[in-house]
KOLTI-208199 format. One line per 5 residues: their letters; for each residue x, y, z of C-alpha. Coordinates in pm, 1 decimal. Each point is the difference from the previous one (the first is absolute). Layout:
BEGIN
A) X,Y,Z ~ ... .
//
This chain:
BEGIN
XXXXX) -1224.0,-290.5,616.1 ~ -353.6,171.0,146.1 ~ -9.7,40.9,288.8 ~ -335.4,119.2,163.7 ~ -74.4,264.6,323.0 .
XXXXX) -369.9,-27.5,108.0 ~ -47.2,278.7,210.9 ~ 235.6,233.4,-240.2 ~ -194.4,294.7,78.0 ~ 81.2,-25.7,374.8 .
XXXXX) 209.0,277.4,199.8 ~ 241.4,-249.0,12.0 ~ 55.4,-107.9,-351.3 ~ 293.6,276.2,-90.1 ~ 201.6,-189.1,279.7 .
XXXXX) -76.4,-365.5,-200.3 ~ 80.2,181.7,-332.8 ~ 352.7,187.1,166.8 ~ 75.2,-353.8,88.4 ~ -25.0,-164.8,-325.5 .
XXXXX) 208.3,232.4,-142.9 ~ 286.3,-66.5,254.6 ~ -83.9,-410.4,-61.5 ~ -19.3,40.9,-416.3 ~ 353.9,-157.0,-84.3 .
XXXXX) -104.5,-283.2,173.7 ~ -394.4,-80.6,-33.6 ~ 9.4,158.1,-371.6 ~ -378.0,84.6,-32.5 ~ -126.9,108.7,-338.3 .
XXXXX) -272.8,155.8,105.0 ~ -166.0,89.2,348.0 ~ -429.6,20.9,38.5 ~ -130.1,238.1,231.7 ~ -374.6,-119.2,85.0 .
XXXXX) -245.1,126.9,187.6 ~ -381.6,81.8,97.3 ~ 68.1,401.4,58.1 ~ 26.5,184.8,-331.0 ~ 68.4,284.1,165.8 .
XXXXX) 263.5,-136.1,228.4 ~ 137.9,-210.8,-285.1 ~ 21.2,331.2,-190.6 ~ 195.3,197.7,252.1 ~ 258.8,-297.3,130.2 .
XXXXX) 7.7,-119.8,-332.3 ~ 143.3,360.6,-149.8 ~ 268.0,-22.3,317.0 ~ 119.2,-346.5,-75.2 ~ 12.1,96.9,-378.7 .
XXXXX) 217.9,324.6,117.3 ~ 260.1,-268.1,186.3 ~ 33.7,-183.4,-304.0 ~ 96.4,231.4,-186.6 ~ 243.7,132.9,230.9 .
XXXXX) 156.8,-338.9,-19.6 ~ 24.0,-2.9,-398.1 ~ -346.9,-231.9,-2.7 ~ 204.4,-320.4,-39.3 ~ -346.6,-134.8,-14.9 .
XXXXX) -365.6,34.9,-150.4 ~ -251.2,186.8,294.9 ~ -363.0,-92.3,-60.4 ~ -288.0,113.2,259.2 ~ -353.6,-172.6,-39.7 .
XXXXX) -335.4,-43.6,131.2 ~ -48.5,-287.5,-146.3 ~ 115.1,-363.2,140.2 ~ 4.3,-211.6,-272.6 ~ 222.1,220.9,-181.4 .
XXXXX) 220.5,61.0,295.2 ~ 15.5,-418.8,63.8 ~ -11.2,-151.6,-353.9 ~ 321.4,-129.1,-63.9 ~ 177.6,98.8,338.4 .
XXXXX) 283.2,-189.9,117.7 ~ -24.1,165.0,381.6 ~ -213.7,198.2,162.1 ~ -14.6,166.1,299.1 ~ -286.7,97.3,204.9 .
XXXXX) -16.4,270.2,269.3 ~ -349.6,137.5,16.3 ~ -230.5,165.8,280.6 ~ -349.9,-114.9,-32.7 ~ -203.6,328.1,149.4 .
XXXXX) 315.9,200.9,24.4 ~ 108.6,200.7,245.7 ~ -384.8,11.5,168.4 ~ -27.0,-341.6,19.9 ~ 301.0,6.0,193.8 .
XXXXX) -101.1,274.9,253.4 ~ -335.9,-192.2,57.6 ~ 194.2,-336.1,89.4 ~ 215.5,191.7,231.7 ~ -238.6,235.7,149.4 .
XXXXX) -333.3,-348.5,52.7 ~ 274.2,-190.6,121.7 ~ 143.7,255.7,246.9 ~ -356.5,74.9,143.6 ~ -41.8,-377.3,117.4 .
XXXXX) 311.5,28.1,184.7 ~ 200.1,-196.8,-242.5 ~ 356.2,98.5,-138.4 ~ -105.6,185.1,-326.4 ~ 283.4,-45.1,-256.9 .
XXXXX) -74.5,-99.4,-390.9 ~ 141.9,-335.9,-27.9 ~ 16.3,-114.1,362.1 ~ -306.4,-167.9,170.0 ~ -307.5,142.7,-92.6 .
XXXXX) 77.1,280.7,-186.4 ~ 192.6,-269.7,-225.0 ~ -334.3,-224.3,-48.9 ~ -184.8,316.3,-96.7 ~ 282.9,49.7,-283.2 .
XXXXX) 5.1,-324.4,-102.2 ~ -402.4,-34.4,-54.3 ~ 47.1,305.1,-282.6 ~ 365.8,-127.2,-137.2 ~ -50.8,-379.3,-72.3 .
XXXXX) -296.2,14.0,-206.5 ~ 213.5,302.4,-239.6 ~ 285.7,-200.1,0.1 ~ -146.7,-372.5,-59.0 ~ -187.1,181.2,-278.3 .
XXXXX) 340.3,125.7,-140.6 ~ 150.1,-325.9,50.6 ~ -253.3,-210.8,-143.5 ~ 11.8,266.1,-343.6 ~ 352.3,-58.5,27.9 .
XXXXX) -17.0,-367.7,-39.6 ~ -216.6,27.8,-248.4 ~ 171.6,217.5,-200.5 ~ 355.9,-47.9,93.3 ~ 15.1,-349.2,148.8 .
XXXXX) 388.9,12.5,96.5 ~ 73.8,284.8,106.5 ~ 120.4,97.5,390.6 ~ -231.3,163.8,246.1 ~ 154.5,226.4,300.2 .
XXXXX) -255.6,98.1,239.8 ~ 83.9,330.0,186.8 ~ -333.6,70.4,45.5 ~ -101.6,5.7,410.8 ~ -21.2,-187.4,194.2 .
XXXXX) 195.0,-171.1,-202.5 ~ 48.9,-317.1,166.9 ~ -394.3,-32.6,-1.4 ~ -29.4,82.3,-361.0 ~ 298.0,-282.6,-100.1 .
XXXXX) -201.4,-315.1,212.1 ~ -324.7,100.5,-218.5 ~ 223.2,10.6,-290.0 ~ 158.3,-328.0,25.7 ~ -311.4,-157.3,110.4 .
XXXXX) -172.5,111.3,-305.1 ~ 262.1,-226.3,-193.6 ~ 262.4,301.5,-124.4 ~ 316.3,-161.4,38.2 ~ 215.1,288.5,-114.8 .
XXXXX) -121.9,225.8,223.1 ~ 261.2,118.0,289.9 ~ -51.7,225.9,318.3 ~ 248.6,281.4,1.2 ~ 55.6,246.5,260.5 .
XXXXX) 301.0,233.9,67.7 ~ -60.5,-70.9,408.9 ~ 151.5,-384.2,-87.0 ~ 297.3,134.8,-7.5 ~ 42.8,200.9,313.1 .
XXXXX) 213.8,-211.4,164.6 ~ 278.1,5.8,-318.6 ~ -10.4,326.0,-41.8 ~ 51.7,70.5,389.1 ~ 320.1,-259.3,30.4 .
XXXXX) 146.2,153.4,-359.2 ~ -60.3,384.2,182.9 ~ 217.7,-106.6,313.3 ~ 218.5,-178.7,-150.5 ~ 66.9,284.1,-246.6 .
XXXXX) -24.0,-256.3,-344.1 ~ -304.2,-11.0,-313.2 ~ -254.0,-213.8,129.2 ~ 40.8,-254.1,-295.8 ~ 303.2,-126.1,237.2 .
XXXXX) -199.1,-59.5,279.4 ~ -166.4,-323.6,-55.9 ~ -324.6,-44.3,295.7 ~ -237.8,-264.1,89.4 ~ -366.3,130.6,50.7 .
XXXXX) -262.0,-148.0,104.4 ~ -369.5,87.6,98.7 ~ -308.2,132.7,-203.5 ~ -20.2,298.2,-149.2 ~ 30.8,306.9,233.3 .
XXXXX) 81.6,-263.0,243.0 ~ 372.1,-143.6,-38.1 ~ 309.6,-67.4,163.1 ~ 307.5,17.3,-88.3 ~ 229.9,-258.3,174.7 .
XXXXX) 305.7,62.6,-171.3 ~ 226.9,218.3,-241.6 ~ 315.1,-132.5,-131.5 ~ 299.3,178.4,-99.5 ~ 298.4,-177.6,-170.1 .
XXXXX) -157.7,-366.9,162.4 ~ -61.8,167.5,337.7 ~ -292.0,112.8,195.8 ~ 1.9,370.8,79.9 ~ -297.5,8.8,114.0 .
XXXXX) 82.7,-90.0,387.1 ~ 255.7,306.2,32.5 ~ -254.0,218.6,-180.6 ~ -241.6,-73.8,240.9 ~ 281.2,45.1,326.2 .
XXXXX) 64.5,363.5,-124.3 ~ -259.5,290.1,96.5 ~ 57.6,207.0,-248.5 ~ -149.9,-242.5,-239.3 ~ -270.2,-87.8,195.5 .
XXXXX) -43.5,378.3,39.4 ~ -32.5,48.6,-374.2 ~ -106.0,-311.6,-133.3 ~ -219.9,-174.1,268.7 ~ -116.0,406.9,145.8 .
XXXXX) -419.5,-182.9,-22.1 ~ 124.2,-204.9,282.2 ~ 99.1,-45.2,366.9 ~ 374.9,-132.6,-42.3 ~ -69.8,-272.7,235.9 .
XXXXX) -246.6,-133.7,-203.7 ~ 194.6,8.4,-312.7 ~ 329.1,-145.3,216.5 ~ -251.7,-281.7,136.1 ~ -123.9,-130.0,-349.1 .
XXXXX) 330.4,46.1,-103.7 ~ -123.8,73.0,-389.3 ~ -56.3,308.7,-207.0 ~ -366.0,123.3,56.7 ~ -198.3,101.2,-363.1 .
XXXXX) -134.1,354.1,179.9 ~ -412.7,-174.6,-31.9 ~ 110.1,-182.5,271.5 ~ -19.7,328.7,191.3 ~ -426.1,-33.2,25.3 .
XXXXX) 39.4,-342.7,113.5 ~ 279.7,-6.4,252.2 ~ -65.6,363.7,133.9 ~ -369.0,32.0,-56.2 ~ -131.2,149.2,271.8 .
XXXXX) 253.4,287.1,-51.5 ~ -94.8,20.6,-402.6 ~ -379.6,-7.8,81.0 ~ 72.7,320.5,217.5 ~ 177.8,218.6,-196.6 .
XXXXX) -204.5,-63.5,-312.9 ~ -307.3,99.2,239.0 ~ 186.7,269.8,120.1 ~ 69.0,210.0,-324.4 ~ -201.3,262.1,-163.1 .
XXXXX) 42.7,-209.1,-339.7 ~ 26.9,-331.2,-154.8 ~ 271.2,-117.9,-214.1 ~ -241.0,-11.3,-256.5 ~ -128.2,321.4,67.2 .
XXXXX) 300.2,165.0,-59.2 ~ 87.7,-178.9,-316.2 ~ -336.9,98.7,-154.9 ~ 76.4,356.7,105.3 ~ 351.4,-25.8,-184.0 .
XXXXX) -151.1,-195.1,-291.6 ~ -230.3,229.1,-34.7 ~ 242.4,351.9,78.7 ~ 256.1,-175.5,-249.8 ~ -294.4,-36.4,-318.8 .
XXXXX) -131.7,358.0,53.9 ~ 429.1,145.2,-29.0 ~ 46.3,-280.2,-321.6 ~ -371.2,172.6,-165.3 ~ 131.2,347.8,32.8 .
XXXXX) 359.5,-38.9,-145.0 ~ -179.0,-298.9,-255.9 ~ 242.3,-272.0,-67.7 ~ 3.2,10.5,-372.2 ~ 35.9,406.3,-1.2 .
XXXXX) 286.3,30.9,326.4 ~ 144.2,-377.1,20.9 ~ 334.9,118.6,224.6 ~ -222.8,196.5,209.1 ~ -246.0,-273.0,17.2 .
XXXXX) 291.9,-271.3,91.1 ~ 100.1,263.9,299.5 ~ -299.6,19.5,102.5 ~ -32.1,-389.0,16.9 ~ 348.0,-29.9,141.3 .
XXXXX) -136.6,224.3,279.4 ~ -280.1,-209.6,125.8 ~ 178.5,-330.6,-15.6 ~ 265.6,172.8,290.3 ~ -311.8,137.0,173.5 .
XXXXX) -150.6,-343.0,-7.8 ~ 276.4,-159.0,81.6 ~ 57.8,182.9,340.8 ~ -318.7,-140.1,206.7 ~ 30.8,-378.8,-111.2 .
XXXXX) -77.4,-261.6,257.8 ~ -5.5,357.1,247.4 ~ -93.8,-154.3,314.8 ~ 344.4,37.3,107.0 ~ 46.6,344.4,-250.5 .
XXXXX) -132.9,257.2,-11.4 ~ -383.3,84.9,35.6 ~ -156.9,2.1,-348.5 ~ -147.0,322.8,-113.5 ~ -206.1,147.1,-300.1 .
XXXXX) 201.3,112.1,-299.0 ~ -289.6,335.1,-33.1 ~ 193.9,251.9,-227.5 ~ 366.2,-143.6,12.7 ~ 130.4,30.7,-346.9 .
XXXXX) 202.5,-314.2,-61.6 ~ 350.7,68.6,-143.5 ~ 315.7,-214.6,-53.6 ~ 232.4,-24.5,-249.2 ~ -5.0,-406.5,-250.9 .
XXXXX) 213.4,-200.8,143.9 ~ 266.3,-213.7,-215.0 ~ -148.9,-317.4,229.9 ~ -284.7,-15.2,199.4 ~ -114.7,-299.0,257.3 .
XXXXX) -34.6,-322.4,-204.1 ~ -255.0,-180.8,214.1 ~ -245.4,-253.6,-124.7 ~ 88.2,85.8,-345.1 ~ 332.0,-98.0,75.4 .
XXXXX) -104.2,-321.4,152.0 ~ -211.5,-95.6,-282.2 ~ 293.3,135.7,-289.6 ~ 232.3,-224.1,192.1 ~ -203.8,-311.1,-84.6 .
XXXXX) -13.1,76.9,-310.7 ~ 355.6,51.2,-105.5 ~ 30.3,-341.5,193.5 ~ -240.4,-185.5,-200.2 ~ 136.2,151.5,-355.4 .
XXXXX) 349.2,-12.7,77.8 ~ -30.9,-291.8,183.3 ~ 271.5,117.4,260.5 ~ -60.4,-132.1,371.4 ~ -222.2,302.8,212.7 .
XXXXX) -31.2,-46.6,385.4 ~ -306.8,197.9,106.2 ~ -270.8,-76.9,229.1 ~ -363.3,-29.0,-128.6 ~ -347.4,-104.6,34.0 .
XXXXX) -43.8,-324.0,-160.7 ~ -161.8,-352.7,97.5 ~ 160.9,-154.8,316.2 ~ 79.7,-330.5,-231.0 ~ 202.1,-155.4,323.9 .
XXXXX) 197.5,301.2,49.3 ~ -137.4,66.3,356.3 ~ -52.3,-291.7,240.4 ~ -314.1,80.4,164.1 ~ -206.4,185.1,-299.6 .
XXXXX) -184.3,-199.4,-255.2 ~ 151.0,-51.4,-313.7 ~ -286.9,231.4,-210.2 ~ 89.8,297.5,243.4 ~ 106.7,308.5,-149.0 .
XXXXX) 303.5,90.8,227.9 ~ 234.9,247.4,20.4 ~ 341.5,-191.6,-55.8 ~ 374.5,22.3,-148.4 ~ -9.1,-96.4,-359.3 .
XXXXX) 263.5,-91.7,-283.3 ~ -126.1,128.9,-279.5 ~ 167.9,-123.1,-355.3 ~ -101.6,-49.2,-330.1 ~ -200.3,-316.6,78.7 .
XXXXX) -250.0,173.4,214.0 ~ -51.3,124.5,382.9 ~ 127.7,-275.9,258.4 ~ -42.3,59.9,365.1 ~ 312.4,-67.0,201.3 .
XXXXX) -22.1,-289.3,277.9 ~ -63.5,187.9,346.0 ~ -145.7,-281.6,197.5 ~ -104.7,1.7,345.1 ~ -37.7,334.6,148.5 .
XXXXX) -35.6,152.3,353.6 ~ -308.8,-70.5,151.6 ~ -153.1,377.8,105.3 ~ 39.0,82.7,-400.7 ~ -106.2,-329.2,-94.8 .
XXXXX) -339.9,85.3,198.5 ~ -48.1,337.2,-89.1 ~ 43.8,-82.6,-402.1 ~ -262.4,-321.9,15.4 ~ -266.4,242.6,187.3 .
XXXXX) 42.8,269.4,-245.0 ~ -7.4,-265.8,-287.7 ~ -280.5,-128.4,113.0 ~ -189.1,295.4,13.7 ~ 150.8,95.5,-365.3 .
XXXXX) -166.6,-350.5,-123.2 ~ -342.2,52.7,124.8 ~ 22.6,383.8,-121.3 ~ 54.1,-106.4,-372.7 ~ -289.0,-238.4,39.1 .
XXXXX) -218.4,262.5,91.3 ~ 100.0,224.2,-243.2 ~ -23.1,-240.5,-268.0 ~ -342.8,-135.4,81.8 ~ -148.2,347.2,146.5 .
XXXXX) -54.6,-182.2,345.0 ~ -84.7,207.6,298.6 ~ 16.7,-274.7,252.5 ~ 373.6,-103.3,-139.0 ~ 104.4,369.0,93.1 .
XXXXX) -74.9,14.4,306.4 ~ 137.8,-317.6,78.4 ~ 366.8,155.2,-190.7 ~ 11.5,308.1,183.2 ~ -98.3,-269.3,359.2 .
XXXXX) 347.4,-166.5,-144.2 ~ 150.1,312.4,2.8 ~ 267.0,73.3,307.2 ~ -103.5,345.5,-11.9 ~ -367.4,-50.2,43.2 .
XXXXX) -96.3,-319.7,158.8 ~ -319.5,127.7,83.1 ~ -342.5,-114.1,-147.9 ~ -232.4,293.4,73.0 ~ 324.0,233.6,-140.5 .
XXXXX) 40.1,-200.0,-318.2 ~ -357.7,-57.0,-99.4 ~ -61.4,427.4,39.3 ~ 337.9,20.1,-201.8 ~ -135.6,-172.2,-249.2 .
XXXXX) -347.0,169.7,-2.4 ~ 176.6,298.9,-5.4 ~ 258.4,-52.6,-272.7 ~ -268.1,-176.1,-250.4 ~ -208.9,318.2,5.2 .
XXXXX) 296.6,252.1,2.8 ~ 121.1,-168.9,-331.4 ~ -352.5,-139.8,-147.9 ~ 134.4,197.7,-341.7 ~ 293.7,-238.0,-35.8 .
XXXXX) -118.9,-319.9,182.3 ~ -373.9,-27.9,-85.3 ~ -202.8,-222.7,169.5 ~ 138.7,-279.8,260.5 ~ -270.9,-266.5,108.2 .
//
C-alpha cells in the first residue's frame, strides 16, 4: 500500500507519522510519501519523521518529495492537510476579521471563507492530479476548513474523497472518558456540519449514557467547560466546542478583542521559535535532541487551544522547548483518517462520524450536502447511518451555515466577488452587507499572492 501526506512538511506531520506507526499491524502501508511546496520545511520535518521510523525498526519505506506526481502516481490513499499562506495567512484572517467586529477564528465565519479561497484551489488541483494519475484511490481532506474544502471536492465529481476531522468525535470520546471505557465501545450518533454537530446520543452495552452524562457536573465541568450548563442541559446533546462562537458569541467576540494576541499569532511565534531550536541542533546531525525539542512545542502548543476559557495566549520569545518522545502521542485526524482505512482493507465494520454527502441521512439537508454524520464504514465503502429528523434550532443553524458554504465554493470556484459577499451575508456570524462586502475587499487584497484576481 502508498499511502500519501500532502502537507508532510507541516509542524504537525511527526504526530501523523507517530500514528502510523501505532496503526501499522493493521493498515500495512509499504511505503508512506511526504509532499510538499517548502523544501526547506520538507527538509527539516522530513529528517524528524525519518528519525521516528527508525526508532520503530522502519517497518516501512519513508520517502519526502517536492514533487506531486511522484508523490500521487500509483497511491492507494492520500491524505491532505495543508496551509495555503501558512501561518501569516492565518494571522491576517484573524486579525481583518477581528477589526470589522466579527469573531476572528480560522475556520469559523469569515476567517473560514478567507481559508477556504487559498485551500480549494491547492487541493482541487491535487485532487484532479490524483484522478488523473491514480483514479481509485481514497482522498481524506484534513485540510481547513475542512467541511468547505469536502463540498468543493465532491462537487467537482471526486467521489472518494471524505471530510475527516478529529472534533467529529468529541462527543465519543467525552461519554468513553466518564464512563471510564476505550471509545471504540461507545457507539454515538452525530449530526451537524463540520465544526457544527451534535451529538444526540452515546450508547454503551445498548443503552444511552448520554442523559446521565449530561445530569452530572463534573462532566459538564470537564467535557462541556465552553458552555453555560444550562444550555448544554437544555439541548440535551453533546456540544462539538465550535459551537462555542455561535451559541456564546458575544462572549467569544470579547475576549478575542480583548487579548494582546491572536491564536494565530501565537502559533506563528511558536512555529517560528520551534524552526530556529530544530536549525541549531539540525535534525540529521542531533535527531533525539531534535525530537525533544519537537516534543516540547507540541505540549507548549497544546496548552492555549481553544483558550477563551484557558489561559491567555502568550509569545513563546526565548523559551527553549524540551520534553522527553513519548511511547504515544494524540492520534487526532490521523487517527480518524487510519481508522477508515483499516476499515476499508480489512473490511471490518468502523463507526465514526464524518463529512460526507447528506444522501438522506439528515431530514432537512439536501441530499448533495456534505454533512457531518455517524458512518459505518466497511469494506464496501463509507455509508452514512439513518439519523432522520432532527431538532429544529440545529436543524436551522446547519441549513444557514450550509447555505453560506454553497455560495462560498461558487465563488471560489468562479473568482466571483458578488457571490462572496452574498456567502459571508449567509453567514450567522456576519449578516451584514456593508461588513461582508469590506471583508471581502479586504481579504482579496491581503491574499492577492494566492487568490489572484476575482472579477
Amino acid at each position: 500500500m502508498k499511502l500519501t501526506l500532502i502537507g508532510g512538511g507541516g509542524v504537525r506531520s511527526p504526530l501523523f507519522v507517530m500514528t502510523l506507526l501505532r496503526w501499522q499491524e493493521r493498515v500495512r502501508v509499504d511505503e508512506l510519501w511526504l509532499l510538499d511546496t517548502d523544501p526547506a520545511r520538507l527538509e527539516q520535518f522530513g529528517a524528524l519523521n525519518e528519525a521516528l521510523v527508525r526508532r520503530a525498526g522502519s517497518p516501512f519505506r519513508l520517502e519526502i518529495t517536492t514533487d506531486p506526481r511522484r508523490a500521487l502516481e500509483g497511491a492507494d490513499h492520500v491524505v491532505t492537510a495543508v496551509r495555503v499562506g501558512q501561518e501569516r495567512g492565518r494571522v491576517l484572517d484573524e486579525r481583518i476579521a477581528l477589526r470589522h467586529g466579527v469573531i476572528g477564528q480560522e475556520t469559523t465565519g469569515p476567517g473560514g471563507f478567507a481559508m477556504a479561497m487559498r485551500s480549494i484551489p491547492a487541493i482541487l488541483g491535487c485532487a484532479r492530479l490524483l484522478r488523473q494519475l491514480s483514479p481509485n484511490a481514497w482522498l481524506y481532506n484534513f485540510t481547513n476548513p475542512a467541511g468547505l474544502v469536502s463540498q468543493a471536492l465532491r462537487e467537482d465529481g471526486f467521489e472518494r474523497a471524505i471530510g475527516i476531522c478529529d472534533g467529529a468525535n468529541q462527543g465519543q470520546a467525552s461519554i468513553a472518558a466518564w464512563a471510564g471505557v476505550p471509545p471504540e465501545r461507545i457507539r454515538a450518533e452525530v449530526f451537524g456540519l463540520n465544526h457544527l454537530s451534535w451529538t444526540r446520543r452515546a450508547w454503551l452495552d445498548g443503552q444511552d449514557q448520554l442523559p446521565r452524562a449530561l445530569a452530572d457536573d463534573a462532566f459538564l465541568r470537564e467535557h462541556q467547560r465552553m458552555f453555560d450548563p444550562r444550555l448544554v442541559r437544555r439541548m440535551g446533546m453533546h456540544l462539538n466546542e465550535y459551537l462555542y462562537y455561535y451559541y456564546h458569541a458575544e462572549k467569544a467576540l470579547a475576549a478575542l478583542q480583548s487579548e494582546a494576541i491572536t491564536r494565530g499569532e501565537e502559533i506563528e511565534a511558536l512555529n517560528r521559535r520551534l524552526i530556529e531550536q530544530l536549525a541549531a541542533v539540525d535534525p540529521r546531525r542531533d535527531p533525539e535532541r531534535a525530537l525533544r525539542i519537537f516534543f516540547g512545542y507540541e505540549q507548549r502548543r497544546g496548552a492555549t487551544y481553544m483558550r477563551s476559557d484557558a489561559r491567555a495566549a502568550t509569545r513563546p520569545e526565548n523559551e527553549v522547548f524540551d520534553a522527553p518522545v513519548p511511547d504515544e502521542a494524540g492520534e487526532g485526524y490521523a487517527g480518524v483518517a487510519l481508522g477508515v482505512i483499516a476499515a476499508l482493507v480489512s473490511g471490518e465494520p468502523l463507526y465514526t462520524a464524518l463529512n460526507v454527502p447528506n444522501q438522506g441521512a439528515i431530514e432537512g439537508m439536501a441530499a448533495g450536502d456534505v454533512v457531518e454524520v455517524s458512518c459505518r464504514v466497511n469494506g464496501t465503502g463509507v455509508h452514512p447511518l439513518k439519523i432522520g429528523e432532527v431538532p429544529a434550532l440545529p436543524l436551522s443553524l446547519m441549513r444557514a451555515v450550509k447555505l453560506y458554504e454553497r455560495l462560498a465554493v461558487e465563488a471560489i470556484r468562479r473568482r466571483d466577488r458578488k457571490l462572496a459577499v452574498e456567502a459571508l451575508m449567509a453567514h450567522p456570524l456576519v449578516l451584514s452587507y456593508s461588513r461582508a462586502s469590506a471583508l471581502v475587499e479586504e481579504y482579496l487584497s491581503a491574499h492577492r499572492e494566492y487568490v489572484g484576481e476575482w472579477s
